[in-house]
KOLMIVO-752476 format. One line per field, with one value per residue (C-alpha): residue number from 1; y, z, x; residue in one letter. Coordinates in steps of 0.1 Angstrom, whole numbers, plus 5000, padded with zeros to 4 digits. Each point is the difference from the previous one (the first is absolute). Example, Ala and Ser with C-alpha at 12.3 -4.5 7.8 and 13.67 -1.06 7.14 Angstrom:
residues 2
i: (1_2)
Y: (4955_5034)
Z: (5078_4993)
X: (5123_5014)
aa: (a_s)
***
This chain:
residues 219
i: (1_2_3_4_5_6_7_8_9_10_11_12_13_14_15_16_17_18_19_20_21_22_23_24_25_26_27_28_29_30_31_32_33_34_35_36_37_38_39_40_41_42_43_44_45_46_47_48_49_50_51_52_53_54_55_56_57_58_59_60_61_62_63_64_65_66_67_68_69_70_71_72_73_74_75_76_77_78_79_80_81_82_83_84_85_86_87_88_89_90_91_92_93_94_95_96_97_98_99_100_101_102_103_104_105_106_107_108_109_110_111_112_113_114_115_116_117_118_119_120_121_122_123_124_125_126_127_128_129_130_131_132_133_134_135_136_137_138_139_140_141_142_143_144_145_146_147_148_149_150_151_152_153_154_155_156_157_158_159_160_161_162_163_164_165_166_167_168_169_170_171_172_173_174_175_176_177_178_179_180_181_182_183_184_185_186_187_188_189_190_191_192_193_194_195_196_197_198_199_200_201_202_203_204_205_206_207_208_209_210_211_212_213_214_215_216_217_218_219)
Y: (2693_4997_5029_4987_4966_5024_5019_4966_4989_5029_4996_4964_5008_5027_4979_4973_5024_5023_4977_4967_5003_5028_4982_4967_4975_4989_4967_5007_4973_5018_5033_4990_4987_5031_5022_4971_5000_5027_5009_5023_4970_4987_5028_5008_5032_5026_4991_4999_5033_4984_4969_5013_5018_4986_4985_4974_5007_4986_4972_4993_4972_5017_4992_5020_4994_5008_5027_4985_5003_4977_4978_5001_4997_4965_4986_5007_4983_4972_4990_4986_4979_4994_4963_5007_4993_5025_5003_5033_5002_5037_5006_5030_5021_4978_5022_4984_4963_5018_5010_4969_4978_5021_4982_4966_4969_5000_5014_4989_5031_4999_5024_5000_5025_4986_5036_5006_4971_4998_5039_4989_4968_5019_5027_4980_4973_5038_5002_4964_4993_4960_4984_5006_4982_5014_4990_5012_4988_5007_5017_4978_4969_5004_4978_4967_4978_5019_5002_5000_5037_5013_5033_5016_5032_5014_5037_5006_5003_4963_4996_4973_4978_4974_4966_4988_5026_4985_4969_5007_5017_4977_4991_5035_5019_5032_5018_5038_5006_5031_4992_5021_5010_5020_5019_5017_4994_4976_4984_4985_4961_4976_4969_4980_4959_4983_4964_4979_5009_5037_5035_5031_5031_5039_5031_5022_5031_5019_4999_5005_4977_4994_4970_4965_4987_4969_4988_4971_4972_4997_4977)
Z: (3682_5038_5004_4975_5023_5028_4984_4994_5037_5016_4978_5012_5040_4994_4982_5024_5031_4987_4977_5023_5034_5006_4983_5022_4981_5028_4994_5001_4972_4977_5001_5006_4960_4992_5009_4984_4964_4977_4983_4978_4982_4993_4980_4962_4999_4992_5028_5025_5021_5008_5021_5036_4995_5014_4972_4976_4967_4962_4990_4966_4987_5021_5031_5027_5032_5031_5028_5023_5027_4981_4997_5036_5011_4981_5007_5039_5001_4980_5029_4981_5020_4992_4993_4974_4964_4989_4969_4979_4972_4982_4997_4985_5002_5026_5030_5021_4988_5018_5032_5004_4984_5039_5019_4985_4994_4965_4975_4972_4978_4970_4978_4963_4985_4987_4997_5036_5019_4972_5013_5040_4998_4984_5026_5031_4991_4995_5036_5017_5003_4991_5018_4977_4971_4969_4979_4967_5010_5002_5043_5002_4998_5025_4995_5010_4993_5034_5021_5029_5009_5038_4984_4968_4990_4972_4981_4979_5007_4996_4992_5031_5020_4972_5012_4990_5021_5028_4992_4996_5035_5029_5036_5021_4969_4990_4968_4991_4973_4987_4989_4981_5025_4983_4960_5003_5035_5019_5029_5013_5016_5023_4998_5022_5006_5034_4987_4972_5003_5006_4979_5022_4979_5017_4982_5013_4975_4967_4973_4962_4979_4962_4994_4996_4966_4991_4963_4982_4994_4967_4974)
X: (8657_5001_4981_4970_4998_5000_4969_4978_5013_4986_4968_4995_5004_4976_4971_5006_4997_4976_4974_5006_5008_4980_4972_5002_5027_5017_5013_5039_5008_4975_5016_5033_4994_4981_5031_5019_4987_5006_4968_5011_5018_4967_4983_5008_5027_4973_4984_5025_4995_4969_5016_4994_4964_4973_4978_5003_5022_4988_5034_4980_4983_4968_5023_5009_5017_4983_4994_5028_4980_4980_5033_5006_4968_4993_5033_4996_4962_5016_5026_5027_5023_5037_4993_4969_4994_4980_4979_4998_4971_5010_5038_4999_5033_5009_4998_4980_5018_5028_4986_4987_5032_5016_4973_4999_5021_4986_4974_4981_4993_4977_4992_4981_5015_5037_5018_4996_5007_5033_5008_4993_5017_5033_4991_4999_5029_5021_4992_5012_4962_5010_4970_4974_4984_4981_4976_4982_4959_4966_4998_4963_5016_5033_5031_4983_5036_5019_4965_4992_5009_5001_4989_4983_5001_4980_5006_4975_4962_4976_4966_4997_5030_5010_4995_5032_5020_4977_5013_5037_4997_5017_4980_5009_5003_4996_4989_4995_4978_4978_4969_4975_4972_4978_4999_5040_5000_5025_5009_5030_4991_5022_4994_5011_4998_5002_4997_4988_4963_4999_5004_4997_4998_5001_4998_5026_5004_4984_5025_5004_5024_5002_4976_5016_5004_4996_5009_4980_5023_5011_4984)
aa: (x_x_x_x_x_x_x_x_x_x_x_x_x_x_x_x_x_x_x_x_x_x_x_x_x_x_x_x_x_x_x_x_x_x_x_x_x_x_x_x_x_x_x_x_x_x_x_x_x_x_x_x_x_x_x_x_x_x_x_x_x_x_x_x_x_x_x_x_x_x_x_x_x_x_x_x_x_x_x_x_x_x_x_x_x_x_x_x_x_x_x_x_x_x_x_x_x_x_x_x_x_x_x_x_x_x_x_x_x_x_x_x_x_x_x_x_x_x_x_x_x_x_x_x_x_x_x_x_x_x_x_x_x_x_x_x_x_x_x_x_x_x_x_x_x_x_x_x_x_x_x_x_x_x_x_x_x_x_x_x_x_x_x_x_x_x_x_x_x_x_x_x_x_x_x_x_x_x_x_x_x_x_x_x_x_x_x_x_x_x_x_x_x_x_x_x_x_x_x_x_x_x_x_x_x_x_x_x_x_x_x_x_x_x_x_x_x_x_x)
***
């Protein structure tokens, strides 16, 4: 048994070292979680040799879980501090909740699919993970009752910013978001908000996520 943990351990150190730092992650609190997490407790069993590669892997519903250079990457430019409440729209298998539940004093997950935020929430409450809080919702909307959030982070690909993420964004926020740029392209936007009366928006990155659902509310 020791031996297997060994295996995944040596995995881990290697994608961090080898898809990370030598890619430019270099804020110490992001990797240290990186090498912390054990991805390979994310995926479904089938695809489990596939935990350390360097691409995203399918986790059903039409979900995957992404690059984690991709993972890294968002979580650095997001610049979690210790004493943040942090907003997640997309929990997916929960791996990124994770990284992030290391960063923050607490998160606000939502997700619209019920099986897997049920599976992540078992997942990461398995792990000791206690300061994060789930929700079954439509990701356009946010969590409204426990804003304002000192960051948002969005994992799956919008047609534009929705406004009420804007809104739900505290003064000196931030908010990572991937937005549809062009027919099946994407880009990766921080927004950021200096005070009451100002949005600044960047483009930092091309990506590709699964497109953000958002369910009619029923009759």
């Amino acid at each position: 048994m020791e031996s297997v943990s060994n295996h995944w351990d040596v995995l881990r150190r290697a994608m961090v070292n080898t898809q990370l730092r030598a890619r430019g992650i270099r804020d110490p609190r992001v990797l240290e979680a990186m090498e912390a997490i054990p991805r390979h407790e994310f995926l479904p069993p089938q695809e489990r040799l596939r935990a350390y590669d360097d691409s995203p892997v399918a986790i059903g519903f039409g979900q995957t879980i992404s690059q984690p250079y991709i993972v890294a990457y968002m979580s650095e430019l997001l610049q979690v501090a210790s004493d943040h409440k942090v907003l997640e729209v997309g929990s997916g298998c929960g791996y990124q909740t994770a990284i992030l539940a290391r960063l923050a004093r607490q998160v606000f997950t939502i997700e619209i699919h019920a099986p897997l935020i049920e599976e992540a929430a078992a997942r990461l409450e398995s792990m000791g993970l206690t300061n994060i809080y789930y929700d079954l919702r439509n990701g356009c909307d946010g969590w409204p009752e426990f804003a304002t959030f000192d960051r948002i982070i969005v994992t799956a690909g919008a047609a534009f910013i929705p406004q009420p993420l804007l809104g739900q964004l505290a003064i000196t926020g931030r908010m990572i978001i991937p937005v549809e740029a062009r027919r099946n392209e994407q880009v990766l936007k921080l927004v950021e908000k200096p005070d009451a009366f100002r949005i600044d928006i960047h483009d930092m990155i091309p990506v590709r996520f699964v497109p953000l659902v958002h369910k009619p509310e029923e009759s």
